[in-house]
PAGURO-319779 format. One line per field, with one value per residue (C-alpha): residue in three letters; y, x, z; residue number from 0. Coordinates in Angstrom, 1 decimal. Layout:
N
residuo = (ALA / ...)
y = (Y / ...)
x = (X / ...)
z = (Z / ...)
num = (NUM / ...)
% end
This chain:
105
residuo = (UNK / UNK / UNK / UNK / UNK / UNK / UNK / UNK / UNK / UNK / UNK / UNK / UNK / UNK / UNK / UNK / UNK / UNK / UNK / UNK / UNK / UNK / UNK / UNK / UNK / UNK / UNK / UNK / UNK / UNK / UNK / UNK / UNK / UNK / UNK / UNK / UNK / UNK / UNK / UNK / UNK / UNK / UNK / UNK / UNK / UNK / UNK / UNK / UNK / UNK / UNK / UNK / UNK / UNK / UNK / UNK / UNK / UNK / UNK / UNK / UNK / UNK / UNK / UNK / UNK / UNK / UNK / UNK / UNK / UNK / UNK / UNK / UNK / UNK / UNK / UNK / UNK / UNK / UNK / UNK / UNK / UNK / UNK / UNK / UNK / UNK / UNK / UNK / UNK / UNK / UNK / UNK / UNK / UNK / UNK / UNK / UNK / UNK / UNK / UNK / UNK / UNK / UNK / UNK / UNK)
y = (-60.8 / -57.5 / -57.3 / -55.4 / -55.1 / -52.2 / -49.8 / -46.3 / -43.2 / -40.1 / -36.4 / -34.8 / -31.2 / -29.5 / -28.4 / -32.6 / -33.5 / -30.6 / -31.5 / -35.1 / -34.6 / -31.5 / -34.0 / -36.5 / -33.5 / -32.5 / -36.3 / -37.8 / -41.0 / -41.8 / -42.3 / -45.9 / -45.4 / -43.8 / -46.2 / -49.0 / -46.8 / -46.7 / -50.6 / -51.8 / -49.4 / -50.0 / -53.8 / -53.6 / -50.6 / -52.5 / -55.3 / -55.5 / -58.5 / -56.8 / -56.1 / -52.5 / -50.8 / -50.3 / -50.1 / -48.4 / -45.1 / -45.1 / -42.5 / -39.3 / -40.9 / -44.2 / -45.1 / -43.4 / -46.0 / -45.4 / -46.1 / -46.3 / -47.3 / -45.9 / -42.7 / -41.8 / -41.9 / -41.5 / -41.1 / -42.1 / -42.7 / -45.3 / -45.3 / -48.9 / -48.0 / -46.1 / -47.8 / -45.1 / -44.1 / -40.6 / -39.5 / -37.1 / -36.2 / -37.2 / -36.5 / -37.8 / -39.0 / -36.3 / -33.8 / -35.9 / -34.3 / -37.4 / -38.3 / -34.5 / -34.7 / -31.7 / -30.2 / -30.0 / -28.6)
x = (-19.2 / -19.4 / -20.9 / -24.5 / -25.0 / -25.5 / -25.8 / -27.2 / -29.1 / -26.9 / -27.3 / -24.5 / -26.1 / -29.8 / -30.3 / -30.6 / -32.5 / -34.8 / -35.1 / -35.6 / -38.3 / -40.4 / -40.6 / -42.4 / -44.7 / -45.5 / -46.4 / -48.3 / -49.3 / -45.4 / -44.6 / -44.6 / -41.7 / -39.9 / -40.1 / -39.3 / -36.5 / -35.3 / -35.6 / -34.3 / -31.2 / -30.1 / -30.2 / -28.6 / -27.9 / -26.8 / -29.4 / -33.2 / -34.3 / -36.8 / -34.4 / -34.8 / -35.7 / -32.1 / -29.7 / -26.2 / -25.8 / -23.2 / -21.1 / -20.2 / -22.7 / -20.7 / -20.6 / -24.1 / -27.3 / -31.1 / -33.8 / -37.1 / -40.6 / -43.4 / -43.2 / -40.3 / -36.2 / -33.7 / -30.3 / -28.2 / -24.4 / -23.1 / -20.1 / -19.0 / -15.6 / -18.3 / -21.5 / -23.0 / -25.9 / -25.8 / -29.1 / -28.5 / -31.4 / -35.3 / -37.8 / -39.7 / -37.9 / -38.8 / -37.5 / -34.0 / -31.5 / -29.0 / -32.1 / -32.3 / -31.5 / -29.5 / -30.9 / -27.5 / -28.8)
z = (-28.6 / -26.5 / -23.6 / -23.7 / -19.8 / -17.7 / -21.2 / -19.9 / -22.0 / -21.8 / -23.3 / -24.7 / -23.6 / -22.4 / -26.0 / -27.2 / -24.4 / -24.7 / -28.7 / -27.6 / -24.5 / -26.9 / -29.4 / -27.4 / -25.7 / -29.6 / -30.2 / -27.6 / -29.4 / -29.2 / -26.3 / -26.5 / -28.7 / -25.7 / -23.4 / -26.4 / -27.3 / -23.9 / -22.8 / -26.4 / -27.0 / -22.8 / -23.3 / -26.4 / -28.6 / -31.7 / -32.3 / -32.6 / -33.3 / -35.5 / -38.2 / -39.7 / -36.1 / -35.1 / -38.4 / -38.5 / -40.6 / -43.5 / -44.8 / -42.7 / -39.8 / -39.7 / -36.0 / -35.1 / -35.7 / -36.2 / -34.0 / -36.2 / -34.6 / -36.2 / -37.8 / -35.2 / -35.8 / -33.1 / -34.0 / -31.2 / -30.7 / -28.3 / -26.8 / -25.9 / -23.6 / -21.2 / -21.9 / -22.6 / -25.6 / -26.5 / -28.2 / -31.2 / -33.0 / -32.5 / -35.4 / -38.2 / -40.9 / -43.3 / -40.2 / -39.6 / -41.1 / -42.3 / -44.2 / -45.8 / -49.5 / -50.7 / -54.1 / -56.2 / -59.8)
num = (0 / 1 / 2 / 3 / 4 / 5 / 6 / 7 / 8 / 9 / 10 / 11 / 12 / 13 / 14 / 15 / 16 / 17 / 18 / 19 / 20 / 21 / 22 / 23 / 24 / 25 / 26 / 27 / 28 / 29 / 30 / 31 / 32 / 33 / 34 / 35 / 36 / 37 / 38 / 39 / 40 / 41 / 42 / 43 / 44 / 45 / 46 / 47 / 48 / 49 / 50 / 51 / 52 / 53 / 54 / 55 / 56 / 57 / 58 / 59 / 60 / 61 / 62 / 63 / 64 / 65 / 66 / 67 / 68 / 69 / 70 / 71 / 72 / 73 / 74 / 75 / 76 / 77 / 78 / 79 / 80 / 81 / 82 / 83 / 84 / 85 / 86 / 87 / 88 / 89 / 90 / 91 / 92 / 93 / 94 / 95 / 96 / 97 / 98 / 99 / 100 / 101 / 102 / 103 / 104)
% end
């Protein structure tokens, strides 16, 4: 069993945590999900008790997971040798892009 303790949110550059801070300004009746995204991904970034609010991606994402509360998705990355959660993309989930469907004809 790992150990979940002492897990802290990171931004890999300015751009991310502009993306991630705008969208919060842009939905103010969200910010609840914040702070829950926040306490539940620091105290452990790979279970929810609730089962579909944290879920790990498949495919070309493998090792990233989804945070979904609401109408919000976070896609975050943590990195368990610094215990450290790396934020990736925050959106809807029409506007996340691993959920974008490419239209092959």
């Amino acid at each position: 069993m790992p150990d979940n303790t002492n897990w802290s949110l990171v931004f890999f550059d300015d751009d991310t945590k502009t993306e991630y801070d705008d969208y919060f300004k842009d939905h103010p009746g969200q910010d609840s999900v914040r702070v829950s995204f926040e306490r539940d991904v620091t105290a452990n970034p790979y279970f929810h008790p609730k089962p579909k609010r944290i879920r790990p991606l498949k495919g070309k994402h493998k090792g990233k997971f989804r945070y979904k509360k609401s109408s919000t998705r976070i896609v975050y990355h943590p990195d368990s040798t610094t215990k450290k959660i790396y934020p990736i993309e925050t959106g809807t989930a029409t506007d996340i892009s691993y959920k974008k469907k490419s239209r092959k004809r």
